[in-house]
DRENPA-162460 format. One record per residue (C-alpha): x, z, y; residue in three letters. Coordinates in steps of 0.25 Angstrom, whole numbers, padded with zeros to 4 digits, always signed. Example, Ala and Ser with C-alpha at 12.3 -4.5 7.8 and 13.67 -1.06 7.14 Angstrom:
// DRENPA-162460
+0049+0031-0018ALA
+0055+0029-0004SER
//
This chain:
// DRENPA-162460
+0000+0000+0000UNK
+0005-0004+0014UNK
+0009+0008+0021UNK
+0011+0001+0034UNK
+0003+0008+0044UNK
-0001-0003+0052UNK
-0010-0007+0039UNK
-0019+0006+0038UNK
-0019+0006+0023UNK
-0024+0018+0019UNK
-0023+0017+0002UNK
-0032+0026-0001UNK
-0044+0016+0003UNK
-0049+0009-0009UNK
-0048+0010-0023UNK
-0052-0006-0031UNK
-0052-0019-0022UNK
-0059-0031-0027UNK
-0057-0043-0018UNK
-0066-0054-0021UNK
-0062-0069-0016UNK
-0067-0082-0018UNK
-0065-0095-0020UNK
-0068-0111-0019UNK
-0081-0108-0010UNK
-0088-0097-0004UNK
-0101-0091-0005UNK
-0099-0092-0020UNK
-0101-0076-0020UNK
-0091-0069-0021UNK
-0097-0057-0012UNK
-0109-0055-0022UNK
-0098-0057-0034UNK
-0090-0044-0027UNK
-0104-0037-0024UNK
-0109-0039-0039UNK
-0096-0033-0043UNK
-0095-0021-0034UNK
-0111-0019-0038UNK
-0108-0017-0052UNK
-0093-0009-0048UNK
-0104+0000-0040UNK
-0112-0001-0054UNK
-0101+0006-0060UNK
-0099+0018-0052UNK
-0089+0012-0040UNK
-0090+0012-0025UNK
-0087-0002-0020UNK
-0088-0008-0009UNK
-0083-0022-0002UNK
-0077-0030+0010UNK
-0081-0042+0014UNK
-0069-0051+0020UNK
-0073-0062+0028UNK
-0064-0070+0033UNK
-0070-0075+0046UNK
-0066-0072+0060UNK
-0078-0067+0065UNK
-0076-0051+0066UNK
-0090-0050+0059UNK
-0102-0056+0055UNK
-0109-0054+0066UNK
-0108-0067+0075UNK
-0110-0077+0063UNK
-0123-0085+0062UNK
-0128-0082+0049UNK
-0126-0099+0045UNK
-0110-0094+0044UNK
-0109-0083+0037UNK
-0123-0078+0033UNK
-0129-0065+0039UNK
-0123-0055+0046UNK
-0126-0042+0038UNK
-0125-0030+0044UNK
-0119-0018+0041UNK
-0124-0002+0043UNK
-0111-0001+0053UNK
-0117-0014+0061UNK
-0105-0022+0055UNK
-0109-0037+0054UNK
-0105-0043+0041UNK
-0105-0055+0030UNK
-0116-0055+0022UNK
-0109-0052+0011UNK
-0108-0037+0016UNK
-0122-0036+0012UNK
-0120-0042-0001UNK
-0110-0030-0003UNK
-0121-0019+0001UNK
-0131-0024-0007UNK
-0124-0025-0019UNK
-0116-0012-0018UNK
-0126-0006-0010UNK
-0117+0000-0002UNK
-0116-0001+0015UNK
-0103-0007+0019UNK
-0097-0007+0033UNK
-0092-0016+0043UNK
-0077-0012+0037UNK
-0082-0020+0025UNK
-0082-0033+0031UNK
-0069-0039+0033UNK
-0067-0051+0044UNK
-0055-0058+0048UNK
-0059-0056+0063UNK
-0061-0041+0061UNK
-0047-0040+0053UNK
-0039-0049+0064UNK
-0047-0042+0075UNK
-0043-0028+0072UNK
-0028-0034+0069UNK
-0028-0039+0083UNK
-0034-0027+0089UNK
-0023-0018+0084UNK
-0012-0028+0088UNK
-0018-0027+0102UNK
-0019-0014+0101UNK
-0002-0014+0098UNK
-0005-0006+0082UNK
+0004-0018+0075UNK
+0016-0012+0084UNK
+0022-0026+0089UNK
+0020-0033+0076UNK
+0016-0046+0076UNK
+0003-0044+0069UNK
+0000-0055+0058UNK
-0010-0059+0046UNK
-0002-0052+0037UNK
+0000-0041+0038UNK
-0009-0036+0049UNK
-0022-0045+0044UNK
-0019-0044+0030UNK
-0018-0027+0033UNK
-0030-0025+0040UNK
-0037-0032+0031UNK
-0033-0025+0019UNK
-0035-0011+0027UNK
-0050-0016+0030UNK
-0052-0018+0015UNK
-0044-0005+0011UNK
-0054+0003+0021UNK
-0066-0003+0017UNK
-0063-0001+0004UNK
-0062+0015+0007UNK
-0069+0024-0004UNK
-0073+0012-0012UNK
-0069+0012-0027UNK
-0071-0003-0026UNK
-0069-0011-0015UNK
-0074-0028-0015UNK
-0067-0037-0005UNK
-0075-0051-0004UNK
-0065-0060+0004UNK
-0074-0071+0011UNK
-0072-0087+0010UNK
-0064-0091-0001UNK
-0049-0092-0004UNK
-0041-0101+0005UNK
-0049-0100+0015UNK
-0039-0099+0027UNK
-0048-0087+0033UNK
-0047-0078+0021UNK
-0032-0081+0019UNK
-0028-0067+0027UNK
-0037-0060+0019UNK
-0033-0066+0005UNK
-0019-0062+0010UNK
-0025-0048+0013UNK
-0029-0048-0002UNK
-0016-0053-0008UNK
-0010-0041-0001UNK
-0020-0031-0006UNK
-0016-0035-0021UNK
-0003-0030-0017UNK
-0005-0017-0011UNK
-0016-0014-0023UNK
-0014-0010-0037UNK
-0016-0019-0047UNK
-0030-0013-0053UNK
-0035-0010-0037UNK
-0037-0023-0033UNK
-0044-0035-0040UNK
-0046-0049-0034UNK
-0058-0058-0040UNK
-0060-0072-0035UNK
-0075-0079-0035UNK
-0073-0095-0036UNK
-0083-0106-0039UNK
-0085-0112-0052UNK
-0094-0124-0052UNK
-0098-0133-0061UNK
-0096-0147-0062UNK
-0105-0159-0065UNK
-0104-0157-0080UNK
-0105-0143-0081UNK
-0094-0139-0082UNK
-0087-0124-0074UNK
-0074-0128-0066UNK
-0065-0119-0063UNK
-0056-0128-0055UNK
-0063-0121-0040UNK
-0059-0107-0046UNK
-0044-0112-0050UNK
-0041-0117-0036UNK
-0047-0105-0030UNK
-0040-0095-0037UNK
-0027-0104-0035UNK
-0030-0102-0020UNK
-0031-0087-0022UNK
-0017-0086-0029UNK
-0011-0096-0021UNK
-0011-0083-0011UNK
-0009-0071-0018UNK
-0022-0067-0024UNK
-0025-0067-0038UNK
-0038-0064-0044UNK
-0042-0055-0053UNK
-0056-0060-0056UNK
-0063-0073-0056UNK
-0078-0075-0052UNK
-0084-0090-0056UNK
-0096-0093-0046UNK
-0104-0102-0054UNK
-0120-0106-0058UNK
-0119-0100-0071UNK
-0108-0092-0078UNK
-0093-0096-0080UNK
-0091-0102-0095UNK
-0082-0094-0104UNK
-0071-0106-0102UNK
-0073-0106-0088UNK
-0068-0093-0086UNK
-0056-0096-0095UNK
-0052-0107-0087UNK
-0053-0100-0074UNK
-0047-0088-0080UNK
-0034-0098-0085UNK
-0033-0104-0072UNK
-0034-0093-0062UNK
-0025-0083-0071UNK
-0036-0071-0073UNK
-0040-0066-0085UNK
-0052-0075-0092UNK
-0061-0061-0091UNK
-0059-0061-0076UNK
-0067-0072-0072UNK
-0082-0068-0071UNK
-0093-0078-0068UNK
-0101-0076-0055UNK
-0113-0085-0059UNK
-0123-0089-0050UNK
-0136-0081-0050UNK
-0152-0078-0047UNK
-0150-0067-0038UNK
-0135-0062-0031UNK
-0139-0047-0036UNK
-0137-0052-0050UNK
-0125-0055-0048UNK
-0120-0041-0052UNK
-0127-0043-0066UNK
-0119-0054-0069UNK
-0103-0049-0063UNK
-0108-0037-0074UNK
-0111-0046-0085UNK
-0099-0054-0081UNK
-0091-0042-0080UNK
-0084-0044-0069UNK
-0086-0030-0066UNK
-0081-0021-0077UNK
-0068-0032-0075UNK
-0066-0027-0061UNK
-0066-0013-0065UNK
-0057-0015-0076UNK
-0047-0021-0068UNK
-0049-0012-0055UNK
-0046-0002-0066UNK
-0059+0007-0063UNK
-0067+0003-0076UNK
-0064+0016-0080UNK
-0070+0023-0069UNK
-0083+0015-0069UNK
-0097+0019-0074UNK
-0098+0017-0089UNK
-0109+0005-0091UNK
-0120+0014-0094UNK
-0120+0021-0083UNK
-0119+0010-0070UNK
-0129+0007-0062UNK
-0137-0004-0066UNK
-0148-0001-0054UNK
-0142-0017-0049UNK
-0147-0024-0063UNK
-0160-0016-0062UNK
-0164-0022-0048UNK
-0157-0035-0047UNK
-0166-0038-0060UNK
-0178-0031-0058UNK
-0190-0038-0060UNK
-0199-0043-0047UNK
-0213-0042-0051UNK
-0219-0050-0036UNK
-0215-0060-0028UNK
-0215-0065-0014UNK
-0211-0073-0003UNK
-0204-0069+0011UNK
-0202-0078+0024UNK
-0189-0076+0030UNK
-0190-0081+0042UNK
-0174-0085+0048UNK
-0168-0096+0056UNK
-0154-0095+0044UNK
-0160-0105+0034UNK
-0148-0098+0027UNK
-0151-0087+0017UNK
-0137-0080+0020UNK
-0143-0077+0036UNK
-0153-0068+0027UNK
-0147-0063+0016UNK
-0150-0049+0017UNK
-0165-0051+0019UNK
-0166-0058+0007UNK
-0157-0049-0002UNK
-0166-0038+0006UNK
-0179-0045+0001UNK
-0173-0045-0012UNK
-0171-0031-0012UNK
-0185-0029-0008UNK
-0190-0038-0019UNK
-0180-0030-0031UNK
-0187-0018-0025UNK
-0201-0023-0027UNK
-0197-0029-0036UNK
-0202-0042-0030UNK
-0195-0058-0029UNK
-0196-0061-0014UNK
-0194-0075-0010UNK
-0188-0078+0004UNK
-0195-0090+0010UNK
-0186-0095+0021UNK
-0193-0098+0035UNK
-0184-0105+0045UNK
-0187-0098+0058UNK
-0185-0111+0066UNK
-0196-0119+0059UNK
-0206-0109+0055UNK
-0218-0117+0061UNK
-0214-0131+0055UNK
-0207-0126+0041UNK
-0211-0114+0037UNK
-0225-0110+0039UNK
-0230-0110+0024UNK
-0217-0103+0021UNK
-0219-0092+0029UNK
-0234-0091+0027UNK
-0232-0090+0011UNK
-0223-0079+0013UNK
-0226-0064+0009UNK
-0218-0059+0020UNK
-0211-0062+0030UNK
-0197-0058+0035UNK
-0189-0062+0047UNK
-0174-0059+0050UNK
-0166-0056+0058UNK
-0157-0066+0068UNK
-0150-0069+0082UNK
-0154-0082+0091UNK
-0167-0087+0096UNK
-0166-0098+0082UNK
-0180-0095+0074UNK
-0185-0084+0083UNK
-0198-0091+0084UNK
-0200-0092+0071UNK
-0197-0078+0067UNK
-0209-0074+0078UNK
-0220-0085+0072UNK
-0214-0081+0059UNK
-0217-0066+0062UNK
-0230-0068+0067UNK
-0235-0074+0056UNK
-0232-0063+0048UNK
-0239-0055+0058UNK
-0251-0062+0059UNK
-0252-0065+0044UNK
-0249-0050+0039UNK
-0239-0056+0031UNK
-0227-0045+0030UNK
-0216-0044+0039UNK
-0201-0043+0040UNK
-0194-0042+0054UNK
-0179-0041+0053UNK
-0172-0038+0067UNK
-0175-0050+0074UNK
-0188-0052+0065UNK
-0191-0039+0070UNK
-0189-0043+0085UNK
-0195-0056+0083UNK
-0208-0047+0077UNK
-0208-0041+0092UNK
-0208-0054+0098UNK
-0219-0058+0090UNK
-0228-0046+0093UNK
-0225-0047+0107UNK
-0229-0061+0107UNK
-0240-0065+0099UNK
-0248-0049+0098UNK
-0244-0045+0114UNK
-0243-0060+0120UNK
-0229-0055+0126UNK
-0228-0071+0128UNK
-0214-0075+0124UNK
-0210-0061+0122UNK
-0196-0063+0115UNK
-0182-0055+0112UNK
-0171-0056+0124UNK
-0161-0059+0115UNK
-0167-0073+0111UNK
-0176-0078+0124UNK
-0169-0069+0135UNK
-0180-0075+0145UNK
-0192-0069+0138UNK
-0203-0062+0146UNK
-0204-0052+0134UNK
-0191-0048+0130UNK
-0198-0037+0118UNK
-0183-0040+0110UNK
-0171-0036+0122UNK
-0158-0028+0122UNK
-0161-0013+0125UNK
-0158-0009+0138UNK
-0144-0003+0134UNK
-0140-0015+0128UNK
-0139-0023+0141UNK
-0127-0015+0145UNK
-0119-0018+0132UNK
-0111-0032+0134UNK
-0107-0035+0123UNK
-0115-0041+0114UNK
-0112-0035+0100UNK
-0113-0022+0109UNK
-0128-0023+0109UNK
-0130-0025+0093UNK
-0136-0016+0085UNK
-0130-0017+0072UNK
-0130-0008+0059UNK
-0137+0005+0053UNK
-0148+0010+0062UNK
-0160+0020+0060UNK
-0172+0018+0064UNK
-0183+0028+0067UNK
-0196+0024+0061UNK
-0211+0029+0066UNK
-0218+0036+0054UNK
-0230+0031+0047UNK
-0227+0016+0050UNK
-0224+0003+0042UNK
-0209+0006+0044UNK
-0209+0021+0040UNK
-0216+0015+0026UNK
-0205+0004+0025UNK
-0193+0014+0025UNK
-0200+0027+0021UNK
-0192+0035+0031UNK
-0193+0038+0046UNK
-0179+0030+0049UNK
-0171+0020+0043UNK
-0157+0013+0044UNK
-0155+0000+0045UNK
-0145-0011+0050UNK
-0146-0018+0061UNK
-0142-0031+0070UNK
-0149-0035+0083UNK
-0144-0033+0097UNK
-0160-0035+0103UNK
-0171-0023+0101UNK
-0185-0023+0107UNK
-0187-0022+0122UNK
-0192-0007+0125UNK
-0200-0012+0135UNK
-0209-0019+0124UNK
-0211-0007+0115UNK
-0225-0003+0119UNK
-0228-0015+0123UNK
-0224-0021+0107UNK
-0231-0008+0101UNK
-0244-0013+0103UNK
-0253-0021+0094UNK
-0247-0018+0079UNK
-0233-0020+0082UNK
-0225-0005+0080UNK
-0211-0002+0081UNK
-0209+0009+0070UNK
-0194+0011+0069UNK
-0186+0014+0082UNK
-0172+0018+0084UNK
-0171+0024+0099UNK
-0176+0013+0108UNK
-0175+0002+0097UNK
-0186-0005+0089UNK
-0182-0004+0077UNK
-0195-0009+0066UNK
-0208-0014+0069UNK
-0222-0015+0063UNK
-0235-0021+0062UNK
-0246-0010+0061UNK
-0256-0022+0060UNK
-0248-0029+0049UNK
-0247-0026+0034UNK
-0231-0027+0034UNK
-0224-0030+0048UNK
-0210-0026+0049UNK
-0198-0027+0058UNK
-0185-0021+0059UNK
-0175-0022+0070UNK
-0165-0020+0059UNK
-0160-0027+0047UNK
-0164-0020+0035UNK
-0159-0030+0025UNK
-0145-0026+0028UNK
-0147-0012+0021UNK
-0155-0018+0009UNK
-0151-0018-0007UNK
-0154-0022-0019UNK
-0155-0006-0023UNK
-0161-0003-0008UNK
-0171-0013-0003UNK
-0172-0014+0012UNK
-0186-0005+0016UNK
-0193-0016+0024UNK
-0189-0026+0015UNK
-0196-0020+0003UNK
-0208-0016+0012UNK
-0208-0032+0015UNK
-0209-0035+0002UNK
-0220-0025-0005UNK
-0229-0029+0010UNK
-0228-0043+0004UNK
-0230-0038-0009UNK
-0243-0034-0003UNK
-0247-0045+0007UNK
-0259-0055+0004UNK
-0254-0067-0003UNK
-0246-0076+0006UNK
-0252-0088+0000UNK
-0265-0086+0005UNK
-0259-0088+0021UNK
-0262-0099+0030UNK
-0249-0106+0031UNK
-0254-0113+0043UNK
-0253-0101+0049UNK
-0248-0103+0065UNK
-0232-0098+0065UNK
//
């Protein structure tokens, strides 16, 4: 271990590293590969936990459009984050921190800060080893108190961004005993026009990875179905690993059964063994198998729910829909997501939306698709079909009250028509005097006080709740009475904030300011969306609606 002081290392932090890359494409999964793994590690008795690295020079997630990168999840300490964070909470049901996300512009950031600052003592300050350092002491810290700790690196191998990091790793090898650190590679293995599994796309990958210092420990086929007996030899020839080292990743029904087949495969009880902890696990018996149960729980009903976005990309909503699918395992129900296109809701989508069994609209920044939201929202309203309001769904449901119940003519948020007559959605007065944007952002864990004996008291059974949030724009104090009138209730507040509304003249009408999804799992389902989904359980049958019905 480096002893260097410049480095911080402290050598107590940590106990078992696994660092995951990946190779000839991404997206190929090698984030739910390493979540399956430290869910069934967690199975057997061990604190894990995991670092995302993503070799971007954004400092975090929080500026990218979701057609880049996916959503911004957010974290309970307001850090803004890859989506594949998220993956890591659901899976391991644990809450990570903004520590847990590694960014090349949060690494060179903080190494430029401290050369300004003078701490490199006249050095000249370099990728290695003053990049290559602090990355290795955010991983080591992050890793604090953690039996197991996964490192996902983003992209894919020879990739010119991720080549500080991979150099980062090939140091780590060094400064690690041998059973302390393990190194497993997830490559492509497609087919070809006559069936057959090549290996020639994981060869060159894993020739890439030697080619600078790493070696792998493990191999992880992605392919449509399992990896032939003979295709594993092969890889297992050319790459140098052990034939019982490669594991096949096959493509599934559902990502949260992926940790059924990385336990059928193995791949777990391999990593223990060669971490050397297989003798401290939980004998087989006595693991958890609470993940089997639910993942395959039978769904006895069925329905259909409207998203209502402007991101025809899945990805920009990926925790609503894992959140509806938490709801669905706990009600044991199969919820479809109809997607609605907020921009063409009147010309595309009305029968879409009108065969719907409830309703749900996201969050978003931008003026893009508010229209939309507000016809989208009004239908629900007006059809008593059940409701969902997500941070700007929620403002967007005051909009629409203010609009078309109180005939506030174009009434609107200031953050999206600054001219409006009726600004009912504005920065609070004590936000004008903050200049910086970010400085004006709510983000992360907050509590909410909620008024008893209303909808929102029954949805989380308590007279508070946590939960995340994101939005710089609240609703205009000067409207509150005003808003309170004809059905419309704000039953959760936190100080001056409104925090959820409801319709007292509507079976289910729910918005939230936060972002419940964030703090959903499969073991935890999110408590509006499981209200969601036993109101449309019990809502008339949508097939009987007008689908002429004006939007």
């Amino acid at each position: 271990m480096p002893t260097d002081p410049d480095t911080g290392y402290d050598p107590s932090l940590g106990r078992k590293f696994v660092f995951v890359t990946g190779g000839v494409m991404s997206g190929l999964g090698k984030g739910i590969t390493a979540a399956s793994t430290g869910r069934l590690l967690s199975n057997a008795g061990f604190d894990v936990t995991a670092v995302k690295v993503d070799p971007y020079l954004n400092v975090d997630a929080g500026t990218m459009n979701p057609y880049e990168h996916g959503e911004v999840y957010v974290l309970k300490d307001g850090g803004e984050v890859d989506l594949d964070l998220g993956n890591y909470e659901r899976f391991l049901g644990t809450d990570m921190t903004f520590d847990h996300n590694v960014t090349t512009g949060k690494t060179y950031q903080h190494v430029i800060e401290r050369e300004r600052a003078g701490d490199y003592l006249g050095k000249t300050v370099q990728i290695i080893p003053h990049v290559t350092d602090d990355i290795k002491r955010r991983i080591r810290e992050a890793a604090e108190g953690s039996d197991v700790c996964l490192i996902e690196i983003g992209g894919t191998v020879g990739d010119i961004e991720s080549m500080p990091f991979l150099e980062a790793l090939r140091q780590f090898a060094h400064e690690e005993d041998d059973e302390d650190i393990l190194f497993a590679h997830v490559t492509l293995v497609p087919y070809s026009k006559n069936g057959e599994q090549k290996t020639k796309p994981t060869q060159h990958s894993v020739k890439e990875l030697r080619s600078i210092g790493l070696q792998p420990d493990v191999l992880v086929g992605r392919c449509e179905d399992r990896l032939d007996p003979e295709t594993k030899e092969k890889i297992a020839l050319f790459c140098d690993v052990p034939t019982d080292a490669v594991f096949s990743n096959p493509d599934v029904e559902d990502i949260y059964h992926v940790p059924l087949v990385v336990e059928d495969e193995g791949l777990d009880e391999y990593v223990m063994e060669r971490l050397g902890i297989a003798d401290e696990a939980l004998p087989k018996a006595e693991r958890s198998t609470e993940w089997r149960d639910l993942v395959t729980r039978d769904r006895e009903d069925e329905i259909d729910v409207a998203l209502v976005g402007k991101y025809a990309l899945e990805d920009a909503y990926m925790s609503i829909h894992e959140a509806l699918k938490h709801a669905g395992i706990q009600t044991e129900t199969e919820v479809n997501v109809l997607w609605v296109d907020a921009d063409e809701t009147r010309e595309e989508h009305e029968k879409r939306l009108a065969s719907a069994d409830a309703v749900v609209v996201p969050g978003g920044f931008g003026s893009r698709g508010t229209d939309g939201k507000v016809a989208a929202i009004r239908y629900a309203r007006e059809n008593d079909v059940p409701f969902l309001g997500l941070c700007l769904g929620f403002q967007m449901a005051v909009v629409e009250h203010a609009r078309n119940v109180l005939g506030l003519e174009d009434a609107h948020s200031a953050e999206i028509d600054a001219d409006t007559p009726h600004p009912v959605i504005d920065l609070l007065p004590e936000q004008y005097e903050t200049e910086e944007m970010g400085g004006t952002m709510r983000l992360g864990a907050h509590e909410t006080d909620i008024e008893p004996d209303t909808l929102a008291a029954r949805v989380y059974g308590a007279d508070s709740c946590t939960e995340r949030h994101r939005h710089r724009y609240e609703v205009n104090p000067e409207y509150i009475d005003q808003l309170e009138t004809d059905g419309l209730v704000f039953s959760g507040r936190a100080d001056n904030r409104m925090e959820i509304l409801e319709r007292a003249d509507h079976p289910f009408f729910f918005g939230t300011q936060a972002h419940p999804e964030f703090r959903s799992r499969p073991d935890r389902a999110s408590p509006p969306f499981v209200a969601l989904v036993e109101a449309a359980l019990g809502s008339t049958d949508t097939t009987e609606r007008n689908a002429d019905v004006r939007l």
